[in-house]
C-alpha positions as CSV (number, residue, x, y, z in Angstrom):
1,X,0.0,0.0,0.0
2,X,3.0,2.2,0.7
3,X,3.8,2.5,-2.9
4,X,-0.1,3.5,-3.7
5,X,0.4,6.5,-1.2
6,X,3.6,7.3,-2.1
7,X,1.8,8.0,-6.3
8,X,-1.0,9.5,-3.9
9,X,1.0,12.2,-2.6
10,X,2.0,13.7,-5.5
11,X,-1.2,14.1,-6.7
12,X,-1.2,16.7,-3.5
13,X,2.8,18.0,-3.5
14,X,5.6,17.7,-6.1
15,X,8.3,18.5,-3.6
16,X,7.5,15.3,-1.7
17,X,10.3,14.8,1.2
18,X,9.1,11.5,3.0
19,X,5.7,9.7,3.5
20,X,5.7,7.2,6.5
21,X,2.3,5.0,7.4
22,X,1.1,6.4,10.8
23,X,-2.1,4.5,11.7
24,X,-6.0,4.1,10.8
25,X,-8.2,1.2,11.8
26,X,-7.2,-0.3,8.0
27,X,-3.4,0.9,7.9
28,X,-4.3,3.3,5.8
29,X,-3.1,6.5,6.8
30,X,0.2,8.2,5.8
31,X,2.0,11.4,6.8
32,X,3.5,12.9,4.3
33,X,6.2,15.6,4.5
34,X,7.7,18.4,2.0
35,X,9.6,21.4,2.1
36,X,7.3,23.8,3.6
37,X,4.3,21.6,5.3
38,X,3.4,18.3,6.8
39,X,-0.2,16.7,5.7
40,X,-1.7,13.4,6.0
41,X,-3.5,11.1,3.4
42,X,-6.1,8.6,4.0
43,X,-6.2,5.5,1.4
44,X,-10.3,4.1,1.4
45,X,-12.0,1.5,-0.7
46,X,-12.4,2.6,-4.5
47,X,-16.3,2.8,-5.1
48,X,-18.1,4.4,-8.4
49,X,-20.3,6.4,-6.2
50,X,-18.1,8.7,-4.6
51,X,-20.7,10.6,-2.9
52,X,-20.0,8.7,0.4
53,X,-16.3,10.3,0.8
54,X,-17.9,14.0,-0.8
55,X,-20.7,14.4,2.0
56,X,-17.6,13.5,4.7
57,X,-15.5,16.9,2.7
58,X,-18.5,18.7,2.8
59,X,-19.4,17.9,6.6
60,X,-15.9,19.0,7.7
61,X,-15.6,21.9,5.1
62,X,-19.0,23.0,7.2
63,X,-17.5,22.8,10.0
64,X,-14.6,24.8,9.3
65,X,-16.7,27.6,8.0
66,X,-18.8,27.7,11.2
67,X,-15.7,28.1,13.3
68,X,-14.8,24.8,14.6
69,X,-11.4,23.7,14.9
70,X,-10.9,21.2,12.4
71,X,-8.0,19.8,10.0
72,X,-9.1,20.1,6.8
73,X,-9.7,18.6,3.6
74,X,-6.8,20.0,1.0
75,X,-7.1,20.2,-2.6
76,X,-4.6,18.1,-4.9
77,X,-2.8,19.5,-7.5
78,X,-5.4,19.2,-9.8
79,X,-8.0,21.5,-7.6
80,X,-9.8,18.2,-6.3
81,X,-10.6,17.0,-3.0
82,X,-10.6,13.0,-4.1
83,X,-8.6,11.5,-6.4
84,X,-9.5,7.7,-7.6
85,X,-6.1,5.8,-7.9
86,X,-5.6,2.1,-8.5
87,X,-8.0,0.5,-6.1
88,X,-7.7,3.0,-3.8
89,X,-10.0,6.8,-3.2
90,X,-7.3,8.7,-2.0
91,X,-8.2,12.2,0.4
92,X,-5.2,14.9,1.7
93,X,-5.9,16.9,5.0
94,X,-4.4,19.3,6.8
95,X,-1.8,18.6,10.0
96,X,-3.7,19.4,13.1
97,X,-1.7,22.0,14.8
98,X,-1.0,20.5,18.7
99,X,-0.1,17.4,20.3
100,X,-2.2,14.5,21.2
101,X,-3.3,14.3,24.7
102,X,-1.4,10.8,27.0
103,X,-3.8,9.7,29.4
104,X,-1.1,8.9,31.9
105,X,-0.2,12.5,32.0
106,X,-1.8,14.0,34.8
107,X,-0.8,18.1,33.2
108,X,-3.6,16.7,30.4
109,X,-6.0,14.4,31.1
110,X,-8.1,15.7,33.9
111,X,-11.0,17.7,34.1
112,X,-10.0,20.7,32.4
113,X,-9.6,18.2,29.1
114,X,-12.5,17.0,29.4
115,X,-14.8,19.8,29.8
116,X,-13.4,21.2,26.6
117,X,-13.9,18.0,24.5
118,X,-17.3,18.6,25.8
119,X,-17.6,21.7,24.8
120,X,-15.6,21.2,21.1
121,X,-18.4,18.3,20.9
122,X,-21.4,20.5,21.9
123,X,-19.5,23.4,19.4
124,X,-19.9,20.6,17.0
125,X,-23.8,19.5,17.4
126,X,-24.3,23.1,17.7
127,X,-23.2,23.4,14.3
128,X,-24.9,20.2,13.1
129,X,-28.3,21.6,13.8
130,X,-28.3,24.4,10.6
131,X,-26.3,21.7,8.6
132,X,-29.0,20.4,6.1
133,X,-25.9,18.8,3.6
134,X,-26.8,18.4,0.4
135,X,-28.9,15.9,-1.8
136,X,-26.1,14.6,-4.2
137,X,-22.9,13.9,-1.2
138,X,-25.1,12.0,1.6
139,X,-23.7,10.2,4.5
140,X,-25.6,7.7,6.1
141,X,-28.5,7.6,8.8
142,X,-26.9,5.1,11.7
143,X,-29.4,2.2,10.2
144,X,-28.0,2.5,7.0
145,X,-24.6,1.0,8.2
146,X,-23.4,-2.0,5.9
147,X,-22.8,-3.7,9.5
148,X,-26.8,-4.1,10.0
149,X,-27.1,-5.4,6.3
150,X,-23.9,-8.0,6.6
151,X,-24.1,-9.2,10.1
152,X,-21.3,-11.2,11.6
153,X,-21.8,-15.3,12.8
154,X,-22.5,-14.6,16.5
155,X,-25.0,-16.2,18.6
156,X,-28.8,-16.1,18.8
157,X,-29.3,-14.3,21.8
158,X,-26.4,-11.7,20.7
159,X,-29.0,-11.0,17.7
160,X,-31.7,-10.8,19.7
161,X,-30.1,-8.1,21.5
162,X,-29.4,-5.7,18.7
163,X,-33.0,-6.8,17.5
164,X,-34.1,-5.1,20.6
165,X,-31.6,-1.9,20.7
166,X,-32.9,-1.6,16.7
167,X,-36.5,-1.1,17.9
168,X,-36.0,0.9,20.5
169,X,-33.8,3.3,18.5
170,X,-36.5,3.4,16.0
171,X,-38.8,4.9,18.7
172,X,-36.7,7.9,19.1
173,X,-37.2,11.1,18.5
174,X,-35.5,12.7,15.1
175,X,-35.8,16.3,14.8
176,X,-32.8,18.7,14.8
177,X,-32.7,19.6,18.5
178,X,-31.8,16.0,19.1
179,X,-30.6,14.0,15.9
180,X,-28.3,15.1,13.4
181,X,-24.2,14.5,12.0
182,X,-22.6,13.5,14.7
183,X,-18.3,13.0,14.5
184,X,-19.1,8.9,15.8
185,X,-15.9,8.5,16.7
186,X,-14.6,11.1,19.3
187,X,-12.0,9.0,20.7
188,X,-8.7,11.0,22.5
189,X,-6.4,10.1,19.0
190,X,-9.1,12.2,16.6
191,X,-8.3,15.1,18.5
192,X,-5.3,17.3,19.3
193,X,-4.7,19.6,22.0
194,X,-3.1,23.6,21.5
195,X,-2.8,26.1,23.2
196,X,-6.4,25.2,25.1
197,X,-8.0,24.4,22.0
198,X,-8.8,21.0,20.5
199,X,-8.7,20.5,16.7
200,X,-10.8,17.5,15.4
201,X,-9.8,15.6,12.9
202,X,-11.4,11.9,10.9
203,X,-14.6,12.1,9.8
204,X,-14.4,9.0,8.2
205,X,-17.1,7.5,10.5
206,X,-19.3,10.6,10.3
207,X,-23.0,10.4,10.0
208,X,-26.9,10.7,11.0
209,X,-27.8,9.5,14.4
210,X,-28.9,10.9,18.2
211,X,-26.3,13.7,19.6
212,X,-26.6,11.7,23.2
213,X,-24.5,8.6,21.3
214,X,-22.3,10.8,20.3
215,X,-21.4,11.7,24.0
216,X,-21.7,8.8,24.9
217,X,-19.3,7.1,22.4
218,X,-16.2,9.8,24.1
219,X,-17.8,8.6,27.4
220,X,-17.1,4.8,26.1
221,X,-13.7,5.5,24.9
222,X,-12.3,7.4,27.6
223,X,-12.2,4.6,29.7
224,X,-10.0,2.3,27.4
225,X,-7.5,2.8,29.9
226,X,-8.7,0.9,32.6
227,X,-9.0,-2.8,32.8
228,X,-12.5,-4.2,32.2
229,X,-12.1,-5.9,35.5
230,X,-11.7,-3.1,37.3
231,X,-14.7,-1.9,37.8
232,X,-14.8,-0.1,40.7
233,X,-12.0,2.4,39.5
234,X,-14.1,2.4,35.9
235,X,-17.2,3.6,37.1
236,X,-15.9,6.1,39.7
237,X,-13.7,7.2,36.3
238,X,-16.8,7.3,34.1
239,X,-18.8,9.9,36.7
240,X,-15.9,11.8,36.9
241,X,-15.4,11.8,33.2
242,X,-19.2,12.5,32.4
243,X,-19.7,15.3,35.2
244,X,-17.2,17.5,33.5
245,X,-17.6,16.8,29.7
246,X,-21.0,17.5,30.3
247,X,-20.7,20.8,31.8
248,X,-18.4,21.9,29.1
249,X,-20.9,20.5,26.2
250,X,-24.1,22.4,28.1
251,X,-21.6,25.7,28.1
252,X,-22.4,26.2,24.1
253,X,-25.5,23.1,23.8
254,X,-28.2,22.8,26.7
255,X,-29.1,18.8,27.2
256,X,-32.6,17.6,28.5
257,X,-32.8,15.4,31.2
258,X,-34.3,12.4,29.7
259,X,-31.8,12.6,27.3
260,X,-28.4,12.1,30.3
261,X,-31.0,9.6,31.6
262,X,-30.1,7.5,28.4
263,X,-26.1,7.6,28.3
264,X,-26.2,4.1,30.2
265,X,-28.6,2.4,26.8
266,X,-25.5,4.1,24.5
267,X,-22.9,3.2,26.6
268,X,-24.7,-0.6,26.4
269,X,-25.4,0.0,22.7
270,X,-22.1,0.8,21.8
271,X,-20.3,-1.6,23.7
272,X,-22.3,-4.9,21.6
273,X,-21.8,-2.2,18.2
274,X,-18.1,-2.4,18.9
275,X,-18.2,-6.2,19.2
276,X,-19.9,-6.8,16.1
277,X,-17.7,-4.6,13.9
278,X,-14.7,-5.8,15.7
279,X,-16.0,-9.4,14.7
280,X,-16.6,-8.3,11.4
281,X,-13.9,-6.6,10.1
282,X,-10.9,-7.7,12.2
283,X,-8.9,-10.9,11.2
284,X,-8.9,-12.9,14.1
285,X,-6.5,-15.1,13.4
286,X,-3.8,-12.3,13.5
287,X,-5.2,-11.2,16.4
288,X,-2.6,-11.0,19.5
289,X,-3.4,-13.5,22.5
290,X,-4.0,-9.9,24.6
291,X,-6.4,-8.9,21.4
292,X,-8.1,-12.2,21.6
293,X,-9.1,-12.4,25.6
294,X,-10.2,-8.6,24.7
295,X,-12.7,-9.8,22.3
296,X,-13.5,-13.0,24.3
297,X,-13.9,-10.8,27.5
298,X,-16.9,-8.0,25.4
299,X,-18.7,-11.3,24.1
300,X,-19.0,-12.6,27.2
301,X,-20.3,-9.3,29.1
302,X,-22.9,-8.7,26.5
303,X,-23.8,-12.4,26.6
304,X,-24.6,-12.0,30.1
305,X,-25.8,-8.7,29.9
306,X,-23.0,-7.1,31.9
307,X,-23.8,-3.3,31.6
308,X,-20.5,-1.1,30.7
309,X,-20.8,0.5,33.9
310,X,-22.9,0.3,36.9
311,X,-25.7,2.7,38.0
């Protein structure tokens, strides 16, 4: 793939200097650096409707016009913002000025962190509500995702489960005060942190579902680093987290009670969501032994229904 994203980059610089693979969930993201500036390309699965990659430009390109902190989207060479190459859609985007934010330093990740995520998220949904995209780059609505259509071999009751989070969901309410783009994937490595300011960046996952998930998916992630055993020290981290992302998100976006009263179905709802795309798109037999008893230990807590934290 390296030498794909190497021919990727100059559709985007012709005074390429290095290009070095740097993460995504695929291996598909590259830094790439030349004379003057550093930006990153993401490598995605070639499609003849591009309009799934154009609503995620658009989306972000929104964003950065209503004054949200975001890296974005560059033009190649050409004055595009996607380029088809070999199997690959290819995408350039700005270097998000900061560092990222280690959750064992104490300077960082406390409370002041996490009231400004909140508040960069509620910045965000605040935004979302006049965003009305447009009809020919669409993103999709959260039952849309090819997971629900191409469901991994898991068991019967595991089924049964997101049979019954699917109906409930349905019930919900849609209008713009409490359903609309959403990042859905607000995790601490999409962010950076500068100068008291966060800049957002991959938007890859962007798309149509309640604003509470949305919380709650940051709420679900920030907790990665504490064992699953532990969960005395996971739910006294998850009030603490919660308490203070909240208060920074209701600083710019005001949040009704019944709808904090429904982090804990998310949080639940996310947790068996993870497993099945995990299950799905992950190749298990290259999994780690540590990767492995992960897995093993999130089928087993939904199984049971185990909640992801405790009242």
């Amino acid at each position: 793939m390296k030498e794909v994203a190497k021919k990727a980059a100059y559709l985007f610089t012709q005074n390429l200097l290095s290009i070095e693979l740097v993460g995504g969930f695929n291996h598909n993201v590259f830094k790439v650096e030349e004379a003057r500036r550093v930006f990153y390309i993401k490598l995605l699965q070639n499609t003849d409707d591009l309009s799934f990659y154009k609503g995620e430009i658009d989306w972000t390109l929104f964003l950065a016009q209503s004054g949200v902190r975001v890296a974005k989207p560059i033009r190649s060479l050409k004055n595009e913002y996607i380029h088809s190459i070999e199997n690959y859609v290819v995408m350039a985007f700005e270097d998000a000025k900061g560092s990222f934010v280690e959750v064992k330093d104490l300077k960082m990740w406390n409370d002041s962190l996490f009231k400004l995520w909140g508040r960069t998220m509620g910045e965000m949904h605040k935004v979302a509500m006049q965003y009305k995209g447009t009809t020919k780059n669409v993103r999709p609505h959260w039952y849309e995702q090819p997971l629900f259509h191409q469901l991994p071999s898991v068991s019967e009751k595991m089924l049964n489960r997101l049979e019954w989070y699917m109906k409930e969901l349905h019930q919900f309410p849609t209008d713009k005060r409490y359903y609309g783009m959403i990042h859905n994937d607000l995790h601490p490595r999409n962010f950076t942190l500068h100068n008291d300011q966060l800049t957002v960046f991959d938007f890859g996952d962007c798309e149509y579902n309640w604003y509470i998930y949305d919380i709650a998916i940051s709420i679900y992630h920030s907790v990665d680093h504490i064992p699953r055993n532990d969960r005395k020290r996971r739910n006294e981290f998850v009030h603490l987290f919660q308490t203070a992302f909240l208060e920074g998100y209701q600083q710019v976006v005001e949040i009704e009670e019944k709808w904090v009263n429904k982090i804990g179905f998310f949080l639940n709802y996310r947790q068996l969501y993870s497993y099945l795309y995990l299950i799905r798109n992950v190749d298990i037999g290259n999994l780690t032994e540590k990767q492995r008893g992960y897995l093993s230990e999130l089928g087993l807590e939904i199984e049971n229904d185990i909640p992801f934290v405790d009242n």
